[in-house]
N, CA, C and O atoms as CSV, one atom per row, in Angstrom:
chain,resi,resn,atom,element,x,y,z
A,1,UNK,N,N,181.659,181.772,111.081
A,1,UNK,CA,C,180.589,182.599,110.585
A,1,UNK,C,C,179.959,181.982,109.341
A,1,UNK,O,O,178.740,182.134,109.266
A,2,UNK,N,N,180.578,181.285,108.307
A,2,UNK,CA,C,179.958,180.751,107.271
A,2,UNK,C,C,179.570,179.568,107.647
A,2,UNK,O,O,179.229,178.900,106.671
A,3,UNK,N,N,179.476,179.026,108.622
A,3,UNK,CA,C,178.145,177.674,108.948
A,3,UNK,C,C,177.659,178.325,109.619
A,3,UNK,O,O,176.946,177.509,110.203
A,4,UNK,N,N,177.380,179.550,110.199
A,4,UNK,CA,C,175.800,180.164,110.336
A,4,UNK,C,C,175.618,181.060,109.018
A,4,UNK,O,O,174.994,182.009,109.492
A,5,UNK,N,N,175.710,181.221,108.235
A,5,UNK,CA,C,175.421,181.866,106.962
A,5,UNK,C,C,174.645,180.715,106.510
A,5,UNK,O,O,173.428,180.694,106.328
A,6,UNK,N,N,175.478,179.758,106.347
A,6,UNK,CA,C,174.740,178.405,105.143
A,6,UNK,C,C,173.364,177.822,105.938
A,6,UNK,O,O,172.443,177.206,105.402
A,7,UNK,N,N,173.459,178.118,107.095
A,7,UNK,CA,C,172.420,177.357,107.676
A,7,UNK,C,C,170.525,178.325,107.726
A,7,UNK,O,O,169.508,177.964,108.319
A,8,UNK,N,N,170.743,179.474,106.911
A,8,UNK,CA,C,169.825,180.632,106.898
A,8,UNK,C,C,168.850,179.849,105.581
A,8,UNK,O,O,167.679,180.206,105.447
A,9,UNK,N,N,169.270,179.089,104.924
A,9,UNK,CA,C,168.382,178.369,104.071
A,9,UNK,C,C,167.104,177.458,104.591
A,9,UNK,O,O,165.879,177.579,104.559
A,10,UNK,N,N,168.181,176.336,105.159
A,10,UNK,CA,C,167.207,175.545,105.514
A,10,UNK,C,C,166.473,175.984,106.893
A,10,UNK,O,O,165.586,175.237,107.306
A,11,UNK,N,N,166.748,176.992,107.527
A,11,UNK,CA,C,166.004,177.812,108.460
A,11,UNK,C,C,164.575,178.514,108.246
A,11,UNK,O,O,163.422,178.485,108.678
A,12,UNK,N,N,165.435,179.203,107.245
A,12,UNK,CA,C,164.141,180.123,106.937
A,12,UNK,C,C,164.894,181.820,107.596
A,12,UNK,O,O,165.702,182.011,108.505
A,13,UNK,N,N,164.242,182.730,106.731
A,13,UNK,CA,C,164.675,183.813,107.457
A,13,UNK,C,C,164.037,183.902,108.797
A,13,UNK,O,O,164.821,183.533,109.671
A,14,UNK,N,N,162.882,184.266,109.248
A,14,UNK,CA,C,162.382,184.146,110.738
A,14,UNK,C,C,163.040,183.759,111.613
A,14,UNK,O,O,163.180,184.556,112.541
A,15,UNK,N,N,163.589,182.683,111.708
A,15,UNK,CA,C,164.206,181.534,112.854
A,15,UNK,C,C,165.755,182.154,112.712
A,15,UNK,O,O,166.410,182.363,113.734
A,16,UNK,N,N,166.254,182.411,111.500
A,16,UNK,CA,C,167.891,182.216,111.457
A,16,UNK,C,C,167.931,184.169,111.813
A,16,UNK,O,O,168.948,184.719,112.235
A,17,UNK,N,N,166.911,184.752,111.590
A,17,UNK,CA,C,167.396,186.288,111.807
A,17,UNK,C,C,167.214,186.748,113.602
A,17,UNK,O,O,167.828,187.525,114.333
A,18,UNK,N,N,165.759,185.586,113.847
A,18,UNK,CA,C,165.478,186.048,115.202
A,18,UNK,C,C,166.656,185.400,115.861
A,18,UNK,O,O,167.304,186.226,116.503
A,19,UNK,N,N,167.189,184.066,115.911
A,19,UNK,CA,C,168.241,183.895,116.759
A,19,UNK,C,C,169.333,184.740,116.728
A,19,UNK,O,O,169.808,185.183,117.774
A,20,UNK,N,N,169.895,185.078,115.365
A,20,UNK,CA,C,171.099,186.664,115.503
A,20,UNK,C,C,170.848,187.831,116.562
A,20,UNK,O,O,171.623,188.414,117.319
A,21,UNK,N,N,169.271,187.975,116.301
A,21,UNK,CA,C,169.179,188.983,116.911
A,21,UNK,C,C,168.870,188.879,118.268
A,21,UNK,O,O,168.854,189.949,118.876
A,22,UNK,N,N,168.587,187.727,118.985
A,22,UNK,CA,C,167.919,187.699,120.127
A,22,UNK,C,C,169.023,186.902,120.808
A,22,UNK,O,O,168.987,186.973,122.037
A,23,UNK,N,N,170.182,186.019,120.188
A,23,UNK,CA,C,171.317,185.838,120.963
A,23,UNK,C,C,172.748,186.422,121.285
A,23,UNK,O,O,173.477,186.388,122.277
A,24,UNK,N,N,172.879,187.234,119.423
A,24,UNK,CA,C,174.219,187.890,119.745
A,24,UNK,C,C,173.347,189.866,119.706
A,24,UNK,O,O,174.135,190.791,119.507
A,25,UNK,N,N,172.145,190.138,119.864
A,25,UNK,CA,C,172.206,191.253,119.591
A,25,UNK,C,C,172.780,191.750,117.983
A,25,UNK,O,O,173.331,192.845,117.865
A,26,UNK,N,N,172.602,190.905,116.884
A,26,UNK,CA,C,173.040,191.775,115.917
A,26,UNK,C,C,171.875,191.265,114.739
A,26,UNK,O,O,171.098,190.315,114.829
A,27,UNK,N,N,172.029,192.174,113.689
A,27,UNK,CA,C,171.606,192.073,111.996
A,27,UNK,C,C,171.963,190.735,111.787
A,27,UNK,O,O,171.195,189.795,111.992
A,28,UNK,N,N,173.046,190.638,111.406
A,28,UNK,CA,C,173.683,189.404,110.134
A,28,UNK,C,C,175.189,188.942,111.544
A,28,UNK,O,O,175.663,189.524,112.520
A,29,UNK,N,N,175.410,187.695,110.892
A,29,UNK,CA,C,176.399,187.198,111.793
A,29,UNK,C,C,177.580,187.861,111.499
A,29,UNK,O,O,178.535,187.645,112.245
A,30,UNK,N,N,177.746,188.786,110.370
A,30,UNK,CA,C,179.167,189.541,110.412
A,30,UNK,C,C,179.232,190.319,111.303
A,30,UNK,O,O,180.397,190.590,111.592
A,31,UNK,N,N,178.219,190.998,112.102
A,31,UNK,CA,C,178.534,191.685,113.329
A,31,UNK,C,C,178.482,191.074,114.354
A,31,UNK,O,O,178.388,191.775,115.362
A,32,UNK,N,N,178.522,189.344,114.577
A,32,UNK,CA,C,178.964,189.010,116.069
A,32,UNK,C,C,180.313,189.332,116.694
A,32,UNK,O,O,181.212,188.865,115.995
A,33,UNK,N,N,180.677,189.848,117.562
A,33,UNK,CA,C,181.879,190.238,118.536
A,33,UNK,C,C,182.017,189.055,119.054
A,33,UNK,O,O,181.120,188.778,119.851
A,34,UNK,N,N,183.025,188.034,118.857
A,34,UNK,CA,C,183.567,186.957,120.156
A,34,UNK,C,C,183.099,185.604,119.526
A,34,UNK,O,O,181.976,185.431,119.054
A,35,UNK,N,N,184.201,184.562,119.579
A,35,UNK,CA,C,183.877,183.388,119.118
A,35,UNK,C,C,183.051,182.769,119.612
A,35,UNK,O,O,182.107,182.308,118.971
A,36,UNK,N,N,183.228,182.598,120.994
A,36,UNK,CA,C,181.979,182.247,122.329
A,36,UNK,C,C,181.021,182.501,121.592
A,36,UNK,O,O,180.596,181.445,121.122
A,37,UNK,N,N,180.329,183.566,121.169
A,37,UNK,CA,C,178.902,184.207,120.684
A,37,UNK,C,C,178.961,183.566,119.093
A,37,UNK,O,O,178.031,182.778,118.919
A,38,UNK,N,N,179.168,183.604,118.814
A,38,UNK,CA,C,179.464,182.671,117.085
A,38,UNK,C,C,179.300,181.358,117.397
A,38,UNK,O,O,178.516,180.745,116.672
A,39,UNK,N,N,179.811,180.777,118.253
A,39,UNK,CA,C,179.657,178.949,118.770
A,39,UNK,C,C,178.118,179.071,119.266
A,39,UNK,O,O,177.292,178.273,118.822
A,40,UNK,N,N,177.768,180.000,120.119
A,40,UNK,CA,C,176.290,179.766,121.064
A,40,UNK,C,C,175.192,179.996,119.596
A,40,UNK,O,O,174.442,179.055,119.336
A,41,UNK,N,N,175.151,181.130,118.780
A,41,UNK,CA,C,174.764,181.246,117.909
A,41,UNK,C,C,174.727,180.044,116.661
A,41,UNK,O,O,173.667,180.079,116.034
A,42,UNK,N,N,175.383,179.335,116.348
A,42,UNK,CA,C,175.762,178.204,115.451
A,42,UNK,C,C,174.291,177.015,116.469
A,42,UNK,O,O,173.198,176.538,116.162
A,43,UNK,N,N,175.290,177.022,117.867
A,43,UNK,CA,C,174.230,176.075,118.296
A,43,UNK,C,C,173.100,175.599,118.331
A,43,UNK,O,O,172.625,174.486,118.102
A,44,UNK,N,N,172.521,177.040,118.797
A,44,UNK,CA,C,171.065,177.448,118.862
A,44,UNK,C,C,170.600,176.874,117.134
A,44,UNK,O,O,169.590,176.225,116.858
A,45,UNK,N,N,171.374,177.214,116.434
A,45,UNK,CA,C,170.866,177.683,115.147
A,45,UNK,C,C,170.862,175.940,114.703
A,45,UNK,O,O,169.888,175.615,114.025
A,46,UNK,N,N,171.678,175.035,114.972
A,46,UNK,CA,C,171.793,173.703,114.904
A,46,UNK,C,C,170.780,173.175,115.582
A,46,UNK,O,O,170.212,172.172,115.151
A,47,UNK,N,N,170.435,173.732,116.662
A,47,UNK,CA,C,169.337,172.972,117.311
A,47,UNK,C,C,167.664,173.272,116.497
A,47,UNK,O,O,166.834,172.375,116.353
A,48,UNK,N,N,167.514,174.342,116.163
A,48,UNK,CA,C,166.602,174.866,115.572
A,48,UNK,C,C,166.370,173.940,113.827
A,48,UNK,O,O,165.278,173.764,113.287
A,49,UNK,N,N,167.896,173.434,113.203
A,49,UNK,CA,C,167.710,172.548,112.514
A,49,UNK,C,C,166.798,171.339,112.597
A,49,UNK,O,O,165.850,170.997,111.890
A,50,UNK,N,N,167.471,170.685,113.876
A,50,UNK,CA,C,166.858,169.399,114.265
A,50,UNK,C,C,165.490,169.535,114.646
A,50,UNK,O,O,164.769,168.594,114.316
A,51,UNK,N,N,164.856,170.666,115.384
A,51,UNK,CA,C,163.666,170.842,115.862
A,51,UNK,C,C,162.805,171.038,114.288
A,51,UNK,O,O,161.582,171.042,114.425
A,52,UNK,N,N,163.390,171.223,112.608
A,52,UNK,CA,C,162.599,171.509,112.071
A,52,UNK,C,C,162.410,170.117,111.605
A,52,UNK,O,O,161.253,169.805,111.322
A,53,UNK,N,N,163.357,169.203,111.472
A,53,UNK,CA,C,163.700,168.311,111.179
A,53,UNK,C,C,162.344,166.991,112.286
A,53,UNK,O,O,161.636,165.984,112.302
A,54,UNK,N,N,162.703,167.764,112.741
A,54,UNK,CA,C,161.818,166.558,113.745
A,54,UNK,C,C,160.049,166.616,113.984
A,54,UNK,O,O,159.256,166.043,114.731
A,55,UNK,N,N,159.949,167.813,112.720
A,55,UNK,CA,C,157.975,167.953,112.127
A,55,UNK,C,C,157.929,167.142,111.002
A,55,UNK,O,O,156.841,167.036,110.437
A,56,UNK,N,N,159.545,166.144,110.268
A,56,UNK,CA,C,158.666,165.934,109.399
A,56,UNK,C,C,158.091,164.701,109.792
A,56,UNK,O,O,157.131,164.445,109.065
A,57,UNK,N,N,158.354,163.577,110.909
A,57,UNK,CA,C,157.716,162.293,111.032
A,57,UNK,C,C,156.069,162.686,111.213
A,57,UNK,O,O,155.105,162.080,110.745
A,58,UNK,N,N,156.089,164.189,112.245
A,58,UNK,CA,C,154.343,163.809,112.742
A,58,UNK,C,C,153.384,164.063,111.092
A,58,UNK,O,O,152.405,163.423,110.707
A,59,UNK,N,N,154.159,165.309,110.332
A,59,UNK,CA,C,153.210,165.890,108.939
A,59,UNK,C,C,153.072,164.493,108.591
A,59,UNK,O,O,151.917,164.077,108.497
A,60,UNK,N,N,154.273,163.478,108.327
A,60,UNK,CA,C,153.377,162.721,107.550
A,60,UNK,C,C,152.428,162.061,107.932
A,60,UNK,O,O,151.742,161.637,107.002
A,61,UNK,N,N,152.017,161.727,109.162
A,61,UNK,CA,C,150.840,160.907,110.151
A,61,UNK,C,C,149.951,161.718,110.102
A,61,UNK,O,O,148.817,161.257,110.240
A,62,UNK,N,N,150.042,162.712,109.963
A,62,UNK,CA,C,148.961,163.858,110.583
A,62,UNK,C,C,148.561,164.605,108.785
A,62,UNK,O,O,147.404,164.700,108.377
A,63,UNK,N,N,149.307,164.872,108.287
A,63,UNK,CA,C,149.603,165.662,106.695
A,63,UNK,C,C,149.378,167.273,107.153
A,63,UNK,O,O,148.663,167.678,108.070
A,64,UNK,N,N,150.106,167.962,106.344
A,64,UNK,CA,C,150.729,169.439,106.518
A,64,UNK,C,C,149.688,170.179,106.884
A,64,UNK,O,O,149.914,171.281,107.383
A,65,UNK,N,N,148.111,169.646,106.679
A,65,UNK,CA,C,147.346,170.904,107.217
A,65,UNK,C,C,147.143,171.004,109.286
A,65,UNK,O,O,146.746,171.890,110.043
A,66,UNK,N,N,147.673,169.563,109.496
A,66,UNK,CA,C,147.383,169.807,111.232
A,66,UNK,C,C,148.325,170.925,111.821
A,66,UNK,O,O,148.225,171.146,113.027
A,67,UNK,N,N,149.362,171.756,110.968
A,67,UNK,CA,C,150.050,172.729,111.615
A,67,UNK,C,C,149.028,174.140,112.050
A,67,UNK,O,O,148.749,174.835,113.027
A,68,UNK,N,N,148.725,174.000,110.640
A,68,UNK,CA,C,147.683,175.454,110.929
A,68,UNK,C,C,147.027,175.460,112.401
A,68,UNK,O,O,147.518,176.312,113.142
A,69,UNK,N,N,146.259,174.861,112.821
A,69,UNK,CA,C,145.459,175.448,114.454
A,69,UNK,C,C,146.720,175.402,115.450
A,69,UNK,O,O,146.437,175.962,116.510
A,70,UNK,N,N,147.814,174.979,115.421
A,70,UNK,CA,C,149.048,175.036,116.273
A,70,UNK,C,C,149.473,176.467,116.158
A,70,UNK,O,O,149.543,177.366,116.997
A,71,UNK,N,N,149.738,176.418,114.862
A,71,UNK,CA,C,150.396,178.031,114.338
A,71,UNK,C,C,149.235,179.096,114.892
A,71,UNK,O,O,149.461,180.051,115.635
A,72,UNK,N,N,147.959,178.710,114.362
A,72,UNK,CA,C,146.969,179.875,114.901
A,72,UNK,C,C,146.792,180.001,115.827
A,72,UNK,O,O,146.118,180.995,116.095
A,73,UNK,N,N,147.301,179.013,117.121
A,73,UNK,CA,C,147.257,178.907,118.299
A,73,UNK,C,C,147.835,179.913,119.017
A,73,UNK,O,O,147.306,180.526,119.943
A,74,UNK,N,N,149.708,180.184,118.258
A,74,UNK,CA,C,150.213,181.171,118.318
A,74,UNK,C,C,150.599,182.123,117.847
A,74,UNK,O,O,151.733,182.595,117.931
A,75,UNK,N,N,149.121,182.772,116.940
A,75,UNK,CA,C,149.399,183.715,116.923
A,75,UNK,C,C,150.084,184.086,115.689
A,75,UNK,O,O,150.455,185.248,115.525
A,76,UNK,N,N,150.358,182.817,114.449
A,76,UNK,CA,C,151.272,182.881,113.393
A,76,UNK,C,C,150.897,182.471,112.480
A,76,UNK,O,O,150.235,181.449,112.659
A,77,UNK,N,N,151.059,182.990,110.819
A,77,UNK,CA,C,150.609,182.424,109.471
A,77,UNK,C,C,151.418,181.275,109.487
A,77,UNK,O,O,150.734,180.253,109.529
A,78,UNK,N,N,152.707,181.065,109.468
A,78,UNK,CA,C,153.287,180.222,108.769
A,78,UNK,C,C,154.564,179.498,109.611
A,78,UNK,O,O,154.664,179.718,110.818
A,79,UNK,N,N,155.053,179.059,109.264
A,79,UNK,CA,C,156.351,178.559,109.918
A,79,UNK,C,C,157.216,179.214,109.699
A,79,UNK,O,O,158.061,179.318,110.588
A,80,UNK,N,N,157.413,179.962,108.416
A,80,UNK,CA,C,158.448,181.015,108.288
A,80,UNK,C,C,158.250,182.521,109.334
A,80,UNK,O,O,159.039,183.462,109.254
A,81,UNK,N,N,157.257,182.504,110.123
A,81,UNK,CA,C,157.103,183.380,111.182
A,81,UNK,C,C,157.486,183.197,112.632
A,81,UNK,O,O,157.393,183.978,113.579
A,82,UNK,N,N,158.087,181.562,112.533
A,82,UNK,CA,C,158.509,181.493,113.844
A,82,UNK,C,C,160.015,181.884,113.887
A,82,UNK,O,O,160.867,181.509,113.081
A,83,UNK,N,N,160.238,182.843,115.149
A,83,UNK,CA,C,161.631,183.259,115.117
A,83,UNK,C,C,162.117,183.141,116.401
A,83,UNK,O,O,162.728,184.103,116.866
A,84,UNK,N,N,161.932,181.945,117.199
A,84,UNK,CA,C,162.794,181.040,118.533
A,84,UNK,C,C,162.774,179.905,118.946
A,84,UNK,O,O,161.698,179.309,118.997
A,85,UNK,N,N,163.686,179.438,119.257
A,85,UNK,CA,C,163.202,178.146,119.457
A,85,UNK,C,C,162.729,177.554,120.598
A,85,UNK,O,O,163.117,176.408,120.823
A,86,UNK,N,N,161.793,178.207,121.559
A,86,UNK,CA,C,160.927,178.433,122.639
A,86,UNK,C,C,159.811,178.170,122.100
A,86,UNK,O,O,159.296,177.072,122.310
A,87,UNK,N,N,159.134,179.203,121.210
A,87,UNK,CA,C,158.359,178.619,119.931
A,87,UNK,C,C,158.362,177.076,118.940
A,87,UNK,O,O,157.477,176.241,119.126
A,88,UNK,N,N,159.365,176.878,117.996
A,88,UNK,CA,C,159.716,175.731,117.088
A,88,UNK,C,C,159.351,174.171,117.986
A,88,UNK,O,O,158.861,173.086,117.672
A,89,UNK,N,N,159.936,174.832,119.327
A,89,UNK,CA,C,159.313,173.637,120.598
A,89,UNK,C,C,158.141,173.495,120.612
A,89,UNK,O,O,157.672,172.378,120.389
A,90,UNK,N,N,157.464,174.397,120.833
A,90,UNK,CA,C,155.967,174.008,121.405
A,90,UNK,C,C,155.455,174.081,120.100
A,90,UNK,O,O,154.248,173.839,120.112
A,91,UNK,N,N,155.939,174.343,118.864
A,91,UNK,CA,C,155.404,173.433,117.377
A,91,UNK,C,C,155.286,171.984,117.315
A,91,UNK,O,O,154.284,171.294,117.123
A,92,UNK,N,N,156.466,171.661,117.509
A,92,UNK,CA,C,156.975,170.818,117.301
A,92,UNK,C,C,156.258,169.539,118.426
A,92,UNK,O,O,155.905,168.390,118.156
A,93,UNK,N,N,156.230,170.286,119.734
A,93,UNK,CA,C,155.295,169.264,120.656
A,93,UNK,C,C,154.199,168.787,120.037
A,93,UNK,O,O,153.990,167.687,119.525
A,94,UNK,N,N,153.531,169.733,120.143
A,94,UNK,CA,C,151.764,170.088,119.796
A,94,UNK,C,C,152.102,169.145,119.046
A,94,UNK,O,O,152.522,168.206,119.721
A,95,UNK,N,N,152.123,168.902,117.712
A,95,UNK,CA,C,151.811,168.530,116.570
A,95,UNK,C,C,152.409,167.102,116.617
A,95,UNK,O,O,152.100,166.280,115.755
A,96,UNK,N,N,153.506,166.724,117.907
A,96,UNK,CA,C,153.626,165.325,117.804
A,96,UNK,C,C,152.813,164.391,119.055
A,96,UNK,O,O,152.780,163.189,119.319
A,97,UNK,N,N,152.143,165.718,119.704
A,97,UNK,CA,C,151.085,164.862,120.245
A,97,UNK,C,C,149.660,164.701,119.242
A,97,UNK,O,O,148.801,163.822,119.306
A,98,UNK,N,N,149.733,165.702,118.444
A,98,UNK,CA,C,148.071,165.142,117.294
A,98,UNK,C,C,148.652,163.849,116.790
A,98,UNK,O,O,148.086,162.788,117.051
A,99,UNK,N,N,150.016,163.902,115.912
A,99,UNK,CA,C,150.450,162.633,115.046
A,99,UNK,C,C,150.255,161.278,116.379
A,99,UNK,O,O,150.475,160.146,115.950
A,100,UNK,N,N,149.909,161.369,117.730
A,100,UNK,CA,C,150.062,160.387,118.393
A,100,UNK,C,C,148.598,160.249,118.558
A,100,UNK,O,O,147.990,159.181,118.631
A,101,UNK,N,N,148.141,161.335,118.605
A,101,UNK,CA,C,146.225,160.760,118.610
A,101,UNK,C,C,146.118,160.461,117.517
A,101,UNK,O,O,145.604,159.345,117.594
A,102,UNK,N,N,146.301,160.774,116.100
A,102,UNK,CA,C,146.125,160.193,114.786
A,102,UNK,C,C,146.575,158.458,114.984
A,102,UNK,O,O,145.901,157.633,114.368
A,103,UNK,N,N,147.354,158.141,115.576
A,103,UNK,CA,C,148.247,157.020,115.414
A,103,UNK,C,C,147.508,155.865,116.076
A,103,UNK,O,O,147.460,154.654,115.863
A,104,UNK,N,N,147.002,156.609,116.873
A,104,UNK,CA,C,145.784,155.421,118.043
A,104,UNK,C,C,144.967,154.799,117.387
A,104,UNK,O,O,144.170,154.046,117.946
């Protein structure tokens, strides 16, 4: 439970509350029931690391304002509003196909 606690930082609340809630059904990870659900939860939540991790090569090709029409695309102010990583994906696409038209 405390490497999904520590990992609510570099998440962001959005991402680290919607996965609690949309994988184990709960608030905060002190109410997950079952280690199984604590491991799937960690995962998700690890993967959601790397997926944030992996906007910063295109920002710098592209610079931080090419997020905005992605985000407005769906529907969202900010990155701290994305809360799945169904979403963080198709951020994360989008924006490394502009950094690849920038790159041409």
């Amino acid at each position: 439970m405390l490497a999904i606690e520590t990992l609510q930082g570099s998440l962001g609340n959005g991402i680290y509350r919607g996965l609690v809630k949309t994988i184990a059904r709960a608030w905060k990870p002190s109410q997950i029931q079952g280690i199984g659900l604590l491991h799937k939860v960690l995962t998700y939540m690890q993967a959601a690391e790397r997926g944030l991790r992996r906007l910063d090569d295109p920002v710098s090709l592209t610079g931080p304002e090419a997020i905005d029409p992605i985000l407005r695309s769906l529907k969202l102010r900010s990155l701290h509003q994305v809360d799945s990583l169904e979403t963080l994906k198709q951020i994360v696409l989008a924006l490394e196909e502009t950094a690849r038209r920038v790159k041409r």
